[in-house]
N, C-alpha and C positions, 0 to 999 in steps of 0.2 A: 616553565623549565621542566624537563624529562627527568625523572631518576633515573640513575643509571648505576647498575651494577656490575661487579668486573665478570668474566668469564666463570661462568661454575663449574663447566663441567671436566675443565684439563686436568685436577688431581685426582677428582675420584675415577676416573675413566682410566687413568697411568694405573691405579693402586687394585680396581678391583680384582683382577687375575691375579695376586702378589703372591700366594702362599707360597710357592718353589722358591722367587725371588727373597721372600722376608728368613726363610729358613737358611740361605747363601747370606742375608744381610745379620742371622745370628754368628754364623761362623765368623765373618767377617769382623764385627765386634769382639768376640773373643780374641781374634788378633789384636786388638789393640791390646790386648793386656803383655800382650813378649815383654814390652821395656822393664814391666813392672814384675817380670815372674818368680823374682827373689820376694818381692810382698805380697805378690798373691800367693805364693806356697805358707809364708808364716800365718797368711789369714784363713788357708785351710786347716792348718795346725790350730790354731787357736777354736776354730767351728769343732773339734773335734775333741778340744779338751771341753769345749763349752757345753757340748752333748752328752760327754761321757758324764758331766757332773749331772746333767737332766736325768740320764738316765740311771743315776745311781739313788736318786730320791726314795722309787719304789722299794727297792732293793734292801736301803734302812728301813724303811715303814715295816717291809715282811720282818726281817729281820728281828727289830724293836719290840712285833707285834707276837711273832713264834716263841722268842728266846728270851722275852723278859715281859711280857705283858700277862702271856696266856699261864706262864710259870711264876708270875707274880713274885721274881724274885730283880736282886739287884746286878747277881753277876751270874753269866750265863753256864752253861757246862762245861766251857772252853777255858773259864776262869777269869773273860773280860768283863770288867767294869760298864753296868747301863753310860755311866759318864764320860769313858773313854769311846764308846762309841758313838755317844752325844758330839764329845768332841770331834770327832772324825770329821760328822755329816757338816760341822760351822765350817772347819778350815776346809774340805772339800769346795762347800759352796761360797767362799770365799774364794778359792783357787779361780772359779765357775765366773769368778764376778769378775774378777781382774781379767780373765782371758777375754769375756766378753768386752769389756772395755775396750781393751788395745785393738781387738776385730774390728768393733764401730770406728776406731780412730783411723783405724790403718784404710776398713772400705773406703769410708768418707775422703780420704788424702788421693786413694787410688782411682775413685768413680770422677771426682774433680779433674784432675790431671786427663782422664779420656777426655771430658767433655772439653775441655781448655784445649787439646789436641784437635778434637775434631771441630771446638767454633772457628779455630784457625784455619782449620784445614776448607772450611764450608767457605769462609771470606775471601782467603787468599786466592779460590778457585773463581769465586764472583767476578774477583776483580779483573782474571785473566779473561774473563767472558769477552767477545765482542760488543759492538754495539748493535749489529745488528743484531746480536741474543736479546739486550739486554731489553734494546727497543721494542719487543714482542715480549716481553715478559713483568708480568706484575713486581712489583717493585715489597708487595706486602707479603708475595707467593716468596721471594727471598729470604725476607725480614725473621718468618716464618719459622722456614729451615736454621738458621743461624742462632735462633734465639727458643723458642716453643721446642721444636724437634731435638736440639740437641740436649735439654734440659731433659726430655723424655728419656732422654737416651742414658742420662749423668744418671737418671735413674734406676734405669736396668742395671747398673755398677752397683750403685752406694747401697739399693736397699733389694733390689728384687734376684740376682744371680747371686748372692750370697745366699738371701733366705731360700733361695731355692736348694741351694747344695746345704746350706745345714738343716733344711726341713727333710731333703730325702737324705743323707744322713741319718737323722733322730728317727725317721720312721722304720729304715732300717733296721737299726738298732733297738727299738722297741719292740720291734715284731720278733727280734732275733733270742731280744729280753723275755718276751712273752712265750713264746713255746719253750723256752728254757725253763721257765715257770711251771708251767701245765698244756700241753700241748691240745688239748681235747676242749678246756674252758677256751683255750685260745680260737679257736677255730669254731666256736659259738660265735663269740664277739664281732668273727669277721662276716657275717651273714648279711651283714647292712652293707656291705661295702658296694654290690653290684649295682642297684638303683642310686646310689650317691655318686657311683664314676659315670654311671648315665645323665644324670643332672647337671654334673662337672663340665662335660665337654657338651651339653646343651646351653650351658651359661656361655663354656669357651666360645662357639660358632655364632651367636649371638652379641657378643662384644666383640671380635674381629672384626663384623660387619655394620656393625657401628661405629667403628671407631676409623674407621676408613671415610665415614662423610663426616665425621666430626672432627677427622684433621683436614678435610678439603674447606669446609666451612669455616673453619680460623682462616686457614688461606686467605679467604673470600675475605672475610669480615677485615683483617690487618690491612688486606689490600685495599677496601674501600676505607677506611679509618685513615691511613697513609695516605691517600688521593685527595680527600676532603681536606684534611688538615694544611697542605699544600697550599689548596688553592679555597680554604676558606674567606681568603678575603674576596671573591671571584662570586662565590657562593651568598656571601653579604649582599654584596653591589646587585646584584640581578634576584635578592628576596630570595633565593630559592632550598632555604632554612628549613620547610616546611617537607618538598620534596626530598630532599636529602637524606630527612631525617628519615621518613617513611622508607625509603633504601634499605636505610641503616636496619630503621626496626623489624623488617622483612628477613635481612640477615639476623639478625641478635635473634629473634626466635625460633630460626630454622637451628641454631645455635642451642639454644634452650631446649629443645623438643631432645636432639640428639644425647645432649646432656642429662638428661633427666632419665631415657634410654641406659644411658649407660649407668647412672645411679641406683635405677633401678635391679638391672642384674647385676651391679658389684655387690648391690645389700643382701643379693639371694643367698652370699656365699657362708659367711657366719650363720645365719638362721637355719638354714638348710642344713650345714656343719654339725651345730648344736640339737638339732632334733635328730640326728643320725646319732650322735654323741650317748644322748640321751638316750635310745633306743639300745643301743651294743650295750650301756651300762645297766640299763634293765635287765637284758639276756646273760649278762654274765655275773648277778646276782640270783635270779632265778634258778639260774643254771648250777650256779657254785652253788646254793644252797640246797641242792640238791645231791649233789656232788658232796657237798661236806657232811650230812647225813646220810652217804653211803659210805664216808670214810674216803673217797678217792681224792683230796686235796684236804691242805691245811686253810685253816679262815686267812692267815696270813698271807696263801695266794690269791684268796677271793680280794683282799681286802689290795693287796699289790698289782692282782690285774686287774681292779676297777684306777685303779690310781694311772695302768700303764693306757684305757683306753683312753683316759682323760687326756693323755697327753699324748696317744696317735691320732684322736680327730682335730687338734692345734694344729697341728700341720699340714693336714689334709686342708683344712679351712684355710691354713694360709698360703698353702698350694692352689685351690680354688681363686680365693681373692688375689693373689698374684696374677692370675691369667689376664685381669685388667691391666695394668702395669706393665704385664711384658706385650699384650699385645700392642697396649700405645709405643713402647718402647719399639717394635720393632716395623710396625707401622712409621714410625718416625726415622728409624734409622735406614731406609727404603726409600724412604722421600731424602734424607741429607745425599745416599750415593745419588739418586738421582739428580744431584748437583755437580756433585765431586765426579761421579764419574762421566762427566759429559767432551772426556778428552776431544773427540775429533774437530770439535769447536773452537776448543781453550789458542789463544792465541801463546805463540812461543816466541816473546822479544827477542829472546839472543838468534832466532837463526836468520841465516844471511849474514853478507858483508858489512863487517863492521866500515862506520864512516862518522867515527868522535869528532873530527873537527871539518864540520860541513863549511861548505863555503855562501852558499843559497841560490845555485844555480837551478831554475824549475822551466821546466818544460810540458807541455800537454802536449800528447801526439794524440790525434783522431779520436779522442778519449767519448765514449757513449759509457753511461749507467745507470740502473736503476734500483730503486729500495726493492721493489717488485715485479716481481716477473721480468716483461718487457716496456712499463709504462715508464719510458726513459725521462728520466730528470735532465742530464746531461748528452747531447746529439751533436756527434764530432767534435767535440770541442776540441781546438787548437792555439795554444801562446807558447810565447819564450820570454821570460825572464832571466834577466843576468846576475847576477853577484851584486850586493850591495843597491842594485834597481829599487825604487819607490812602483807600484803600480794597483790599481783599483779597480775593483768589482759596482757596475752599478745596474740596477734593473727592478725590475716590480718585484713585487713580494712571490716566490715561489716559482723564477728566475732559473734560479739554480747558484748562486750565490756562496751562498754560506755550504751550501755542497762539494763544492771546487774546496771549499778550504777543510772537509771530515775526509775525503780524498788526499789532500795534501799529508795532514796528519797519520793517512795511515789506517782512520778508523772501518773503511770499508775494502772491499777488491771490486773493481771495475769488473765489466763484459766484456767491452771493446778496447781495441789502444794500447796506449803505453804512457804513463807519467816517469818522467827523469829527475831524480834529483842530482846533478854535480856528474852529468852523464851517465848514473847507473840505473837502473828499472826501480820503482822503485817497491817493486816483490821481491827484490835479490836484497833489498838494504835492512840491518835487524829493526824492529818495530824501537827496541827501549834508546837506539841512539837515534835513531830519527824525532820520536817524539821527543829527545832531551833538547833538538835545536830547532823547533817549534815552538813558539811558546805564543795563546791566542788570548787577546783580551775579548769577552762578549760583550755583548749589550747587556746582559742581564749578569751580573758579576756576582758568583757564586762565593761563599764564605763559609768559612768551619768555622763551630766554634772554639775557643781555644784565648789566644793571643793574638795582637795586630804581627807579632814577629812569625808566630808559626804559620799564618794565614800567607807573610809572604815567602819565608822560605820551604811553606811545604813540609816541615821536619825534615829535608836534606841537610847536610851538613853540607853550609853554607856559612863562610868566616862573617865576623862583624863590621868588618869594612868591607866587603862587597855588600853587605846589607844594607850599608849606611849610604855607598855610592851610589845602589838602587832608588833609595830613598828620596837620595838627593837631584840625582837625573830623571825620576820621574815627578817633582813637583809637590812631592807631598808630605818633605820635611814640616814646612810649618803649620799643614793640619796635624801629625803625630806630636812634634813639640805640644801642641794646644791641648795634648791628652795627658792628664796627670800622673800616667806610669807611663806616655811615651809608647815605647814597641811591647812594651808589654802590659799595655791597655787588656783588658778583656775584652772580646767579640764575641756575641749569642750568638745562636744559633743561628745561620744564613745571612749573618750579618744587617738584625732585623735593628740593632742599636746604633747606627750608621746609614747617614745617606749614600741616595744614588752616587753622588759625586765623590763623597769619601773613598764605598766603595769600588771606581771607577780607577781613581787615583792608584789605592792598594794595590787594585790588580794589575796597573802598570809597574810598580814597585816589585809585585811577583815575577811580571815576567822578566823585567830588567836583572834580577837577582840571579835567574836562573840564563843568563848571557844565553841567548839564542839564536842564531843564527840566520832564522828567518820570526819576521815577527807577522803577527796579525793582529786588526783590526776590526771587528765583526760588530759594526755598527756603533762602538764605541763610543761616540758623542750622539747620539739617539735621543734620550733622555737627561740630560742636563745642563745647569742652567749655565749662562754664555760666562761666566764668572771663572767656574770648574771649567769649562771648553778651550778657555786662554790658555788657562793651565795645560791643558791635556795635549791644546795643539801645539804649545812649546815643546813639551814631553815628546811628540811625535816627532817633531824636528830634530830633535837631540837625538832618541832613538833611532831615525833612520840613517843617519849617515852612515854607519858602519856594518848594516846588515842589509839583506832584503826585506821589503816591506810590503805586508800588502793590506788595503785597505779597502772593508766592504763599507761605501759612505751613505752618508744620507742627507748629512751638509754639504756643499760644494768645497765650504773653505778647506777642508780638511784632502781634496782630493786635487784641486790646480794644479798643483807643483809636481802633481806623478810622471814618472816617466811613461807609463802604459797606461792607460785608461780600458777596460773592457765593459762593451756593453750588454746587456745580455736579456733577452727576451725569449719565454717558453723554453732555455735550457739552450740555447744555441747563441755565437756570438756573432750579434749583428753587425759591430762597431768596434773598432780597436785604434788608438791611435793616442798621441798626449793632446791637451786641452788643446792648444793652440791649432794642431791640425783637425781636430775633430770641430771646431769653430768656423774653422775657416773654406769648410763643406755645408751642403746642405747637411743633416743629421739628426737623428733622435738624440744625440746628446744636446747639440744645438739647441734644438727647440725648445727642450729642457730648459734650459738658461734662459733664453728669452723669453719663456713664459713663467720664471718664475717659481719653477716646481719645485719641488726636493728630488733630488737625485736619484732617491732609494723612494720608494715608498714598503 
């Protein structure tokens, strides 16, 4: 067995030219905060009282150090009390503590709310995706976005565009503190600053460019984790445990490498900080001491603006290490528009002619299509179905079968032709009422987890006696009886705790629930055992008397009684007719029967 990995190269290739793009994707986020802009102005209020209290620390140290240290006395010239100013600096930073509090409560309430906005917003557009988006698109490349990206994103809220506006705030403010101070010792101290903002934006360029294959390689990685897991039982059966994993582990250390990259220069950012730190607090002792034995500054300045460098390289350092975090942040939030904004695709159910209550008149006219290019699935195909008509699909595997019915749904647009539902086109009919009176059972019956009730009403609001009348018209009241909560049995995940046949059942009960107007059939009795098949072809009977019906088969019993029979070979229809005419020719359905075969293969 081949390992096989998904596509590498389509995020990092969309992302590398990003920087214009990721700089429209900050504005963009800053718009999300409008709703909020009554809480984000108190949590700039709050950054500002929480500053002003940082930066009034040095201010008492001079102060403390000038007016009662150096005069070794208790109350100053002023006639304040050393303890009334003691007191000040507590309730001050107490004031400092509280503001800070409500800031972290209020970011955290406000950064949550974006991300909650935008995983919505990331889903809801999924969902509108087509299928033939969806079908070319990684499934893990989605997951991705919705779930990694927008947490990146909940990040640049709660912890990294606050500390940015209160660190350049603070640094502001320090700087503005510091030359208020001593202007001369100030402008020593900043001597360090030019080789540190060179190092800053050598970190910056460096982790942009990293983190651009480090959010394409989760991609990879979610998408092949998502793919295996699927179809790990596929991956049992044919041993290729071995293969797969080598896949994996090929991703997970391309993973690692990028990761460590970036661990690397996040760590440059405090060490690098701290020895700049370290270097201005040298210079602005040497300096002051120099300075103070010529008499041009008090020790109380020296001793205040080493206290004030202490707390301008904090910010600068956590200015540097933010650069990590906002770049994934906005790296991230460039992959999420890249979802959301993918309008010209997004299908729009409401437009065209409403048609609520369908009757199930279908028609193909001349209809050709294909997934791609021109290698046509479907070649002129032409039927008529009437109202309330039985009629069925049969032919070899890749026919075009189960095509005729993603067509009927709505899920693709044809090249050629014209499909009619109830005599209108069926581009002129809106997508959300068309699919409402569709309803398809598959061969392979898909399951949420959840409830056996929500699994069949879908969470519509759907009364309890149409539930129960589904239940009961599709045969599979006395498997839910047999379940000890009934409809509100629990269901895992893809309905791994339930047979084929349960499942099979259900999904008749789904569609019956959701009254449809034309029903399908898509192999439906395929896989189980003739026990469930009684059942189902009951169910089928019941079901078809009052709608259209169409049935792609693969047993015979299930299709005799159709009023149309179509045959269909390489996407074109050979044969059309009910059992009895189509017998009583020579035929490829014919010989079908008399040799025996299945219908369908």
């Amino acid at each position: 067995m081949t390992s096989t990995t998904p596509n590498t190269k389509t995020d990092s290739a969309k992302t590398k030219n990003s920087t214009p793009k990721e700089q429209g994707s900050f504005i963009r986020l800053v718009g999300y905060l409008k709703p909020h802009i009554g809480k984000s102005l108190l949590i700039a209020l709050l950054i500002l009282i929480t500053n002003l209290t940082v930066l009034l620390k040095p201010w008492f140290i001079k102060i403390i150090t000038d007016e009662y240290l150096v005069a070794k006395q208790l109350v100053n010239s002023r006639g304040i009390p050393l303890w009334a100013v003691a007191l000040s600096y507590v309730v001050i930073m107490f004031l400092g503590m509280l503001a800070f509090y409500f800031q972290v409560v209020l970011i955290t309430k406000v950064g949550q709310l974006v991300a909650k906005e935008l995983r919505e917003k990331v889903f809801k557009t999924i969902q509108l995706f087509p299928l033939s988006f969806l079908d070319k698109t990684s499934a893990g490349r989605l997951i991705t976005r919705t779930t990694n990206d927008v947490e990146a994103v909940s990040q640049l809220f709660t912890d990294i565009l606050v500390s940015l506006l209160k660190d350049v705030i603070l640094l502001v403010g320090i700087i503005f503190a510091m030359f208020s101070m001593n202007i001369k010792l100030t402008l020593w101290s900043l001597v360090v600053l030019p080789p540190m903002i060179l190092l800053i934006f050598y970190i910056r360029n460096k982790i942009h460019e990293n983190w651009i294959e480090l959010k394409a390689i989760t991609s990879r990685l979610n998408s092949f984790i998502a793919e295996n897991i699927s179809g790990m039982k596929i991956v049992q059966l044919f041993n290729g445990k071995k293969e797969k994993f080598e896949g994996f582990t090929k991703l997970n250390n391309q993973y690692f490498e990028k990761a460590l990259i970036q661990l690397r220069m996040h760590s440059l950012s405090w060490p690098s900080a701290n020895v700049f730190e370290s270097a201005a607090t040298a210079v602005v002792l040497i300096m002051g001491m120099r300075m103070l034995n010529q008499g041009q500054v008090n020790i109380g300045d020296v001793i205040g603006l080493t206290f004030y460098v202490r707390q301008f390289f904090g910010p600068v350092a956590d200015l540097a290490e933010s650069f990590t975090q906002i770049e994934s942040a906005l790296v991230s939030a460039q992959r999420i528009f890249e979802i959301t904004d993918q309008r010209d695709i997004i299908e729009d159910l409401d437009k065209g002619q409403a048609l609520p209550n369908m009757k199930g008149d279908i028609e193909f006219r001349n209809v050709w299509f294909a997934y791609d290019d021109e290698n046509w699935v479907l070649k002129d195909v032409s039927f008529h179905v009437k109202p309330g008509e039985t009629f069925a699909l049969i032919g070899e595997t890749g026919s075009g079968k189960t095509t005729i019915i993603s067509l009927l749904s709505g899920f693709y647009d044809i090249q050629k032709g014209d499909i009619f539902i109830d005599g209108i086109n069926i581009r002129d009919i809106k997508k959300r009422d068309l699919r409402s009176q569709v309803s398809v059972v598959l061969q392979d019956v898909f399951m949420f987890s959840g409830t056996i009730r929500e699994n069949i009403t879908l969470n519509d609001d759907i009364d309890e006696a149409t539930i129960l009348e589904a239940v009961e018209r599709s045969h599979s009241k006395s498997m839910i009886d047999g379940f000890s909560k009934g409809l509100d049995e629990p269901v895992m995940e893809r309905g791994a705790t339930l047979s084929m046949g349960q499942r099979q059942l259900l999904s008749f009960a789904r569609a019956l629930a959701h009254d449809p107007a034309i029903f399908v059939l898509d192999e439906a009795t395929a896989n189980i055992d003739t026990k469930t098949e009684i059942l189902i072809q009951q169910a089928i009977e019941d079901i078809s008397k009052d709608r259209t019906t169409i049935i792609i088969a693969h047993r015979l019993s299930t299709i005799r009684n159709s009023d149309l029979i179509l045959v269909l070979s390489d996407g074109e229809i050979i044969e059309q007719g009910n059992h009895d005419e189509l017998m009583a020719r020579p035929s490829t359905y014919r010989s079908m029967i008399e040799e025996g075969s299945s219908v369908a293969s």
